[in-house]
LOZA-19224 format. One line per 8 residues: their letters; for each residue z, y, x negated of C-alpha. Coordinates in steps of 0.05 Angstrom, whole numbers, plus 32768, in hexadecimal, padded with zeros to 4 digits. Each point is the difference from the previous one (the first is absolute). Last residue first. Example, Ala and Ser with C-alpha at 12.3 -4.5 7.8 and 13.67 -1.06 7.14 Angstrom:
BEGIN
sa	808F:7FEB:7EEF  800D:7FBB:801B .
END
This chain:
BEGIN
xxxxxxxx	8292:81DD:830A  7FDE:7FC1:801E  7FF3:7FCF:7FCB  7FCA:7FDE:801D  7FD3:8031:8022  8006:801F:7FB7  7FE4:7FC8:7FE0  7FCB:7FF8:8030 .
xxxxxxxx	7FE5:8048:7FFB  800B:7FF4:7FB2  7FD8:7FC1:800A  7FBE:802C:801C  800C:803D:7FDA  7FF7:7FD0:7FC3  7FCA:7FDB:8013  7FD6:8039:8011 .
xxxxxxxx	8019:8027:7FB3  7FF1:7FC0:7FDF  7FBB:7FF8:801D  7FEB:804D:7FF9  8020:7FF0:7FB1  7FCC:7FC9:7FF7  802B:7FD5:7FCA  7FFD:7FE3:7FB6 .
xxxxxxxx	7FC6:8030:7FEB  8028:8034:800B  7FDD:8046:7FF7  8004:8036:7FC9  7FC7:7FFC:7FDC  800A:7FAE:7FF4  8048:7FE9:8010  801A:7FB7:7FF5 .
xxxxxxxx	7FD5:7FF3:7FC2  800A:7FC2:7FDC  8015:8000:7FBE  804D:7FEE:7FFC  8006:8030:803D  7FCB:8039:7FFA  7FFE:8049:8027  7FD4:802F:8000 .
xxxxxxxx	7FF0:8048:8013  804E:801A:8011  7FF8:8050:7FFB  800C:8009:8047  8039:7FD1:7FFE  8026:8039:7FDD  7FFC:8028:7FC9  8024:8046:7FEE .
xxxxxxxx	8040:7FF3:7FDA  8001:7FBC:7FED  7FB8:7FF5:7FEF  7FE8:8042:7FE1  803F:8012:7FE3  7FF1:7FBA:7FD5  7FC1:8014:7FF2  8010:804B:7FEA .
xxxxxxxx	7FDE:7FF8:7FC5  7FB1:7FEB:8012  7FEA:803D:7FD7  7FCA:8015:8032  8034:8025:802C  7FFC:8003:804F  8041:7FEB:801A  7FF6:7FCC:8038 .
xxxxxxxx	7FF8:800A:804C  7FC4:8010:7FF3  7FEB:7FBE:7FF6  7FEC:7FEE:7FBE  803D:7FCB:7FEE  7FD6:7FC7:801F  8037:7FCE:7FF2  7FEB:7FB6:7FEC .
xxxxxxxx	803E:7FD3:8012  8007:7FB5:7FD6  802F:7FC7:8004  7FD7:7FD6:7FCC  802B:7FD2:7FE8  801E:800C:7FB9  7FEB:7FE0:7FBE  7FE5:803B:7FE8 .
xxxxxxxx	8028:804B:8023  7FF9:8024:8034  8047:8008:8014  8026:7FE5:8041  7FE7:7FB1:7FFA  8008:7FBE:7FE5  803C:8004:7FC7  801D:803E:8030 .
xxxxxxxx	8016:7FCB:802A  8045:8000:8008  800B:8024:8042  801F:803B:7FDC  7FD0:7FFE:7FC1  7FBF:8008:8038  8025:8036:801D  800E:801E:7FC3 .
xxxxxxxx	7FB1:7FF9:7FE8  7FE1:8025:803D  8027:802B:8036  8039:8018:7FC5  7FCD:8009:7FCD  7FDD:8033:802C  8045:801F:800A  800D:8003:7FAE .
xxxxxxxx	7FB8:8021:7FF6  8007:8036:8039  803F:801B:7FE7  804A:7FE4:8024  8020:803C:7FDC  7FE6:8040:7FEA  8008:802E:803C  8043:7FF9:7FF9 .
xxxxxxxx	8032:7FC1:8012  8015:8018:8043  7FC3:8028:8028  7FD6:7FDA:7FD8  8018:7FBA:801A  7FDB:8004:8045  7FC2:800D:7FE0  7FF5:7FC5:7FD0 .
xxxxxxxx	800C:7FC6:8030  7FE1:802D:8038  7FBA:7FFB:7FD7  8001:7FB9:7FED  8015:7FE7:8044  7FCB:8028:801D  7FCD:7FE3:7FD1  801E:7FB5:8010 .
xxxxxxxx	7FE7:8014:804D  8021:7FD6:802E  8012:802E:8037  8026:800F:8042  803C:7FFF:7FCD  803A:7FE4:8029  7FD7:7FDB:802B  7FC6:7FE8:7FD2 .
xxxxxxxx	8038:7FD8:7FD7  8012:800F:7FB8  7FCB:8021:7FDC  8018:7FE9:7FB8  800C:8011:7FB9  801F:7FEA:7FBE  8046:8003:7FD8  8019:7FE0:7FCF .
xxxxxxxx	8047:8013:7FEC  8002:8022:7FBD  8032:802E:8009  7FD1:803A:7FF4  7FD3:7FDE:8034  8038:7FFB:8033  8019:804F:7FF3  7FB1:8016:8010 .
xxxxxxxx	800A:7FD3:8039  802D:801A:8021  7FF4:7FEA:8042  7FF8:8039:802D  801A:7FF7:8054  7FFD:7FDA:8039  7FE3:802E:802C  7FD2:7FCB:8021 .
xxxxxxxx	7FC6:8026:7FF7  8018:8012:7FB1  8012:7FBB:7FE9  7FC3:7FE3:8022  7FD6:8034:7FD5  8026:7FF2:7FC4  8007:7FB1:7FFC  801A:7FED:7FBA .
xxxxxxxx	8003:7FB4:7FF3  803A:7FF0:7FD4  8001:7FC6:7FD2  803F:7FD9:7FE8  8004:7FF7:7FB4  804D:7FE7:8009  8016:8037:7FC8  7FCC:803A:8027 .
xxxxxxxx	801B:7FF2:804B  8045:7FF8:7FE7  7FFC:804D:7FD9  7FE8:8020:803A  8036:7FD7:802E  802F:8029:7FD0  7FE3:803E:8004  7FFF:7FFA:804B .
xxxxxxxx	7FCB:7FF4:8033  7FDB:8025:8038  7FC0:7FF6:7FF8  7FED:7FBA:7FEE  7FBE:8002:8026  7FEB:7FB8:7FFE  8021:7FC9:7FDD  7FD3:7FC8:7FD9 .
xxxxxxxx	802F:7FCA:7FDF  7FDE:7FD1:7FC9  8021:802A:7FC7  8040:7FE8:801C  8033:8013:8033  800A:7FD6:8037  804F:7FE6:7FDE  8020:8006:8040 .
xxxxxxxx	8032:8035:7FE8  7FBC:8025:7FE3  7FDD:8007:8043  8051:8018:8019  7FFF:8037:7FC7  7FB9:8011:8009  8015:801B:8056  8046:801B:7FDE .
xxxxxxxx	8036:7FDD:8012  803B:7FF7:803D  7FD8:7FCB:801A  7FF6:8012:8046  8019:804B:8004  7FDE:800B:7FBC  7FB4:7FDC:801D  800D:802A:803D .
xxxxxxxx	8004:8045:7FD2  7FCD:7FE3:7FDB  7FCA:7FFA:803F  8019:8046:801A  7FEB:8021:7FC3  7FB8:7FDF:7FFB  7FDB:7FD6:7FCC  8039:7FE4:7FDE .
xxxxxxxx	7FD7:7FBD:7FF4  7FC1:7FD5:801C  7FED:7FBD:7FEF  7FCF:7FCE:7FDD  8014:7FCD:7FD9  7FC3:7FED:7FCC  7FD8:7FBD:7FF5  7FE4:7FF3:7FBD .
xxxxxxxx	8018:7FBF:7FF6  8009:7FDD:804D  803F:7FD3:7FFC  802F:802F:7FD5  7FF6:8039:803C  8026:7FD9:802B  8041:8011:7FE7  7FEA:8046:8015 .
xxxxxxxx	8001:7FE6:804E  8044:7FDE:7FF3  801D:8033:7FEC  7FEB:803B:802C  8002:7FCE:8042  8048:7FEF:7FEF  8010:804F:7FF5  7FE8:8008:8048 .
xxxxxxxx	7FC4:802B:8005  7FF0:8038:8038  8034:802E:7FEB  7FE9:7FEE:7FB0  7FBC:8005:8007  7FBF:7FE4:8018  7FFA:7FB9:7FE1  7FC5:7FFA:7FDD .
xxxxxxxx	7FEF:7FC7:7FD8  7FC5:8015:7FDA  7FC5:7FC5:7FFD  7FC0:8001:7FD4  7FB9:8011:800F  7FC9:8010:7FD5  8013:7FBC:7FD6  7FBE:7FE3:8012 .
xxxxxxxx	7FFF:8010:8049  804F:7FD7:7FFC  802E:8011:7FD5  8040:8001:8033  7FDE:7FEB:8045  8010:7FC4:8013  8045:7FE7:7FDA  8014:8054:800B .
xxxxxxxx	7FF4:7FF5:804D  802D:7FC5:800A  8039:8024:7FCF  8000:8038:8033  7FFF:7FD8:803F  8033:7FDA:7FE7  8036:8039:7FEB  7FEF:802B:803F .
xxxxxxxx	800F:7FBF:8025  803D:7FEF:7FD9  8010:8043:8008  7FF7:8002:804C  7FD1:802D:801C  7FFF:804E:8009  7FE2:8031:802F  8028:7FF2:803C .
xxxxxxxx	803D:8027:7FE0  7FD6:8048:7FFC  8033:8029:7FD8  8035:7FCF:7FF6  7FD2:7FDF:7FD9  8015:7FBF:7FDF  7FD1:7FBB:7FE4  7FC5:8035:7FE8 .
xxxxxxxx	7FCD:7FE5:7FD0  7FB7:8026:8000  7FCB:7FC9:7FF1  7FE1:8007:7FBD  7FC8:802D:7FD9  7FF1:8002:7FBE  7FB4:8019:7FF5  7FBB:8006:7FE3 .
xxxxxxxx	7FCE:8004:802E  7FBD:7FD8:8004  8007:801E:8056  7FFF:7FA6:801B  803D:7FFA:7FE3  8026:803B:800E  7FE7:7FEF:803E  801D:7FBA:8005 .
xxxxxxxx	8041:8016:7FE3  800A:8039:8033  7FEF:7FCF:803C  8030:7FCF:7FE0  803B:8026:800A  7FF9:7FF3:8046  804F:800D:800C  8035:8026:7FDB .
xxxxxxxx	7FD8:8041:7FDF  7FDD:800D:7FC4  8010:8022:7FC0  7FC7:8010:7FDA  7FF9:800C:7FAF  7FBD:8014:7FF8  7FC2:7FF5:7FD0  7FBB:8021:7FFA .
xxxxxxxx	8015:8048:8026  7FBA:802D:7FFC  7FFC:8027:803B  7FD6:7FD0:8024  802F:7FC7:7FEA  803B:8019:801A  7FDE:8016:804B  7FE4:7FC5:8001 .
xxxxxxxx	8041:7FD8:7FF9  8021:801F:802B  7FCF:7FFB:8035  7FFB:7FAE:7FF3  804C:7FFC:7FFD  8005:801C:804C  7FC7:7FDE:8010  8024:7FBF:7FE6 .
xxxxxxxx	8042:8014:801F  7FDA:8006:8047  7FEB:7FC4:7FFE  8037:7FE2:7FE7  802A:8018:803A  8025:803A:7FEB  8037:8016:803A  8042:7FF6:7FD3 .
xxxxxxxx	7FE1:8033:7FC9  7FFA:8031:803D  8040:7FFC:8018  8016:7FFD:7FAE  7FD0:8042:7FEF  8015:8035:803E  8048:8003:8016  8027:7FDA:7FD7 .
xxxxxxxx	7FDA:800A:7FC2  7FF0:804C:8006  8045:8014:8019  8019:7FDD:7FBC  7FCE:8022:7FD9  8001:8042:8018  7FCD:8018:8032  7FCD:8034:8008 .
xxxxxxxx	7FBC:7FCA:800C  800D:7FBC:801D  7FBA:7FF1:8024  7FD4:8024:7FCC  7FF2:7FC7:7FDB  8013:7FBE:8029  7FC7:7FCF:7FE8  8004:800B:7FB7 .
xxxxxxxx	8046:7FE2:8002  7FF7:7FB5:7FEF  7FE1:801B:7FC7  8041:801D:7FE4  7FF3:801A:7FB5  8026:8001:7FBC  7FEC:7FFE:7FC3  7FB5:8016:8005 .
xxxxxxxx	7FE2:7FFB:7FC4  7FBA:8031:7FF7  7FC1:7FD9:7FEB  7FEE:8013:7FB4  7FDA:8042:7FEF  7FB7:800C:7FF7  7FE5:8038:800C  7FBD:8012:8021 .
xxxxxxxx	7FB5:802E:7FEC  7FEB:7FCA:7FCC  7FFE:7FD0:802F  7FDB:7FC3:7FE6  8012:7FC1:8024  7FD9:7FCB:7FCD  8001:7FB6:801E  7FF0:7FD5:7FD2 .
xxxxxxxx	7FD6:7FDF:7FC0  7FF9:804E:7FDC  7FAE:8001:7FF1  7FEF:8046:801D  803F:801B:8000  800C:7FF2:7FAE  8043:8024:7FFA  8011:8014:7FB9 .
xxxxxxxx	8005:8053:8015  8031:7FE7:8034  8034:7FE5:7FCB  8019:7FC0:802C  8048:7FEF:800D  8009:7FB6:8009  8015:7FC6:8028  8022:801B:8043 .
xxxxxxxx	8006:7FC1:802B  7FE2:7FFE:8045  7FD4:7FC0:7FE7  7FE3:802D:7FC4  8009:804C:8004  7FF2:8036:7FC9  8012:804B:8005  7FD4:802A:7FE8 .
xxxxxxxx	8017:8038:7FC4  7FF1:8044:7FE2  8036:802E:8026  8038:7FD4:7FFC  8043:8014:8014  8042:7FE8:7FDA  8043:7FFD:8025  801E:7FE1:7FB9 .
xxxxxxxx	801E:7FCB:8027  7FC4:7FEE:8027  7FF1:802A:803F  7FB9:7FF3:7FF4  7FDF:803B:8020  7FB3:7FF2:7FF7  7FCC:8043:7FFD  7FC3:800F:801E .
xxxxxxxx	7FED:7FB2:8013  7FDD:7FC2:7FED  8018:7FC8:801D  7FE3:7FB9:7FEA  7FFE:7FC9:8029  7FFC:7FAB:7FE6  800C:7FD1:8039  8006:7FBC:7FCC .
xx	7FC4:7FCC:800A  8019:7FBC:8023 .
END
């Protein structure tokens, strides 16, 4: 069987290797989705090169954008729980209509998300998915080429919604069930992240014995959320008399294999846990804004050496999924308390590329452009107007995290095969996922009944 051989040729390539270098005089090789050389353009032979050439001399080239944490199972209810804090928001909006998915309508719901990520140039999440039909987000992560961790959402208390729970030997089956089926499966595109959904919805059982787990499926992650909204510690002290990173810790979660999102309001001390167990934290701006949650510090995280990395978070905290939006508020909303000079363009870019490839452990196959690496690839057309105008090509990485946005997204390549060509899908028909998906939402809603 011959090799698929392509070779990009564009304006400029963005490696996000260690030394952030930028090449200006170089093609980008590609053999079996691999990356397997850098080529010097002025040695290419078009006429007689044995593969596919994609010459583009007017795009960049910049790896897929990382994802760390996303809720596909939500993409169905944006704009249905707008202007309310996060505990209002769960009980009264996202776990009714969690509890009313069929998997019909979770797998539209996944299929939207997912569209809307890879359109504006997101190559690998970390999802968290809900209680039941967690195969319908599997199947179209699947059937999308993505790269992704996702996992059933675990919840075994919830005093908030109580008939949206199971049993935690249930939540405990059901979990390890899906990990033997899915984890590494699409080629190793997919693999499993136990998820269960937080401390007040978690018993400390449930915590345990779901990251004790984790040493039966290499390369899985735990998945959760933390200290993401005053009134959630405050109930997490009254219940446990700690700090929400102190209990994680007192059940021994904590471990470079642990994925929290938004990690806002913390102490020095949990600071200092998070970085000695290696624990990961997934920072959410835009959700952390809408829902009013608050400013992680990151610029105080990354000084302590705690990885950190980005994410959407669900469609109905954020309305969007847009990693350029991400990007942007990541670096504005610390300026008006760090200085103008912190959280720069180059460190944020890194941030929604190669440290959220590091944070899900797989920065060896993807999140820099780099030989040896799978070809997770975005070609930006970066001469829109909406761009800055100079000819010196040096205000790249303004150009991307401060003014782009899925406009600017050309193409997009999963380990070598294209999953957006000028700017359209061609994994879905988005008129047949937008009919479908005002058709089960109507259900959905019919349903739950709030």
């Amino acid at each position: 069987m011959s090799s698929q051989k392509i070779l990009i040729v564009p304006k400029h390539v963005i490696t996000a290797n260690e030394k952030n270098e930028i090449y200006y005089d170089k093609a980008v090789e590609i053999i079996d989705g691999t990356i397997s050389a850098f080529v010097n353009k002025d040695k290419i032979d078009y006429g007689n090169y044995d593969g596919e050439i994609y010459n583009v001399p007017e795009l960049t080239l910049i790896p897929g954008f990382i994802q760390t944490h996303v809720h596909l199972c939500q993409t169905l209810f944006r704009g249905l729980a707008d202007d309310l804090e996060l505990l209002d928001w769960l009980q009264k909006r996202i776990f009714p209509y969690e509890m009313a998915h069929s998997f019909e309508s979770l797998k539209i719901s996944a299929q939207l998300g997912i569209h809307e990520l890879q359109t504006s140039g997101t190559t690998t999440i970390l999802d968290m998915g809900t209680i039941n039909h967690q195969e319908a987000v599997f199947e179209s992560l699947i059937e999308s080429k993505m790269r992704a961790f996702s996992g059933k959402c675990m919840v075994d208390e919830n005093e908030l919604l109580p008939e949206f729970k199971e049993s935690t030997e249930e939540s405990l089956k059901s979990s390890y069930e899906l990990a033997k089926k899915y984890h590494n499966v699409a080629g190793g595109k997919i693999k499993y992240a136990f998820a269960p959904r937080f401390v007040l919805s978690c018993s400390g059982k449930l915590l345990k014995e779901t990251f004790n787990m984790l040493s039966d499926f290499p390369g899985s992650l735990f998945h959760s959320h933390t200290s993401e909204n005053k009134d959630e510690v405050e109930e997490v002290r009254r219940r446990y008399n700690m700090e929400n990173v102190e209990y994680f810790e007192s059940l021994g979660v904590l471990s470079e294999r642990t994925v929290l999102a938004h990690g806002i309001h913390v102490s020095e001390s949990e600071r200092k846990t998070l970085k000695r167990t290696e624990t990961r934290i997934a920072h959410c701006p835009s959700a952390n804004l809408k829902l009013g949650s608050g400013i992680a510090n990151i610029p105080q995280y990354l000084e302590d050496g705690v990885s950190i990395s980005l994410g959407a978070d669900g469609p109905p905290c954020n309305n969007n999924l847009s990693m350029f939006k991400e990007m942007r508020l990541a670096a504005l909303i610390q300026k008006p308390i760090h200085g103008s000079t912190s959280m720069d363009a180059t460190t944020v870019f890194r941030l929604a590329t190669i440290e959220g490839a590091k944070a899900l452990h797989i920065d060896d196959l993807t999140g820099s452009i780099e030989v040896g690496k799978k070809a997770d690839l975005v070609l930006l057309d970066l001469n829109k107007p909406n761009q800055s105008l100079l000819d010196e090509d040096k205000n790249l990485y303004s150009d991307i995290v401060y003014s782009a946005g899925k406009e600017n997204v050309r193409d997009v390549m999963i380990e070598g095969e294209w999953v957006v060509r000028n700017g359209k899908s061609l994994v879905y028909d988005e008129h047949e996922l937008v009919e479908q998906g005002r058709k089960e939402l109507k259900e959905l809603l019919e349903r739950a009944r709030i």
